[in-house]
C-alpha positions, 0 to 999 in steps of 0.5 A: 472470522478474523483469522479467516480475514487475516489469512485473506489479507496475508495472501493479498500482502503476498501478491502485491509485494511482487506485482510492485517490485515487478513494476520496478523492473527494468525487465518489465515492459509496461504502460510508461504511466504503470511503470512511473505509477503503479509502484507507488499505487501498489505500495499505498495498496499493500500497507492498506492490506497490512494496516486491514491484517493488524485491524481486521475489526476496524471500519474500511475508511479508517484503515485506509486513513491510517494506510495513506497517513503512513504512506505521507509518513514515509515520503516526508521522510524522504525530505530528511536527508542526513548521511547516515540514512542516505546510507541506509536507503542505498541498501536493497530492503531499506530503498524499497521501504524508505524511498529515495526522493520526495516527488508531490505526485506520490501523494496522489498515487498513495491516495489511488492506491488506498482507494483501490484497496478499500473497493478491493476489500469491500467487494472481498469481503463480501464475496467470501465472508458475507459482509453486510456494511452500513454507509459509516463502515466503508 
């Protein structure tokens, strides 16, 4: 069971990476509230689905906890502004990871973004592996 759920959160990695980065598009032509948004929703999103394939045991709550703590982890670093992480952030792999500027509305995405992602893997894991959960477990 927990390989098969692994492989499930793997694949769910894999298909949000580009749905986010396409919200970075300038080719992309969405919703005006999806593009200032979505990334940052989907981001919160992906590391819930990460967080899931490092714990696959864990109950829905607890990673989605551990996801929005590494979200608001990652955006207080934002307001660490030295030199040589600056350089850092200006790199393609490490701006899209890092971020470049604390904004108080992140922490609202990340907090959606973590709540789409615990409906998303409850009603998943229902559908393909019969998972019967208590109130305590999502």
């Amino acid at each position: 069971m927990t390989k098969n759920k692994r492989c499930l959160y793997f694949l769910l990695i894999i298909i949000t990476i580009p749905l986010g980065l396409g919200t970075r598009s300038t080719h992309a032509t969405l919703p005006a509230i999806l593009a200032t948004y979505g990334g940052d929703i989907l981001s919160a999103t992906c590391i819930f689905f990460g967080v899931r394939f490092l714990a696959p045991g864990k109950p829905l709550w607890q990673v989605a906890i551990a996801a929005y703590f590494i979200c608001i982890c990652i955006e207080t670093l934002q307001l660490f502004q030295a030199p040589w992480i600056q350089t850092v952030r200006h790199t393609y792999p490490f701006g899209l990871l890092l971020g470049y500027g604390f904004l108080w509305s992140d922490l609202v995405c990340y907090a959606v973004g973590a709540v789409v992602a615990v409906v998303m893997a409850n009603l998943l894991e229902k559908l393909f592996f019969g998972i019967k959960r208590d109130e305590n477990d999502v």
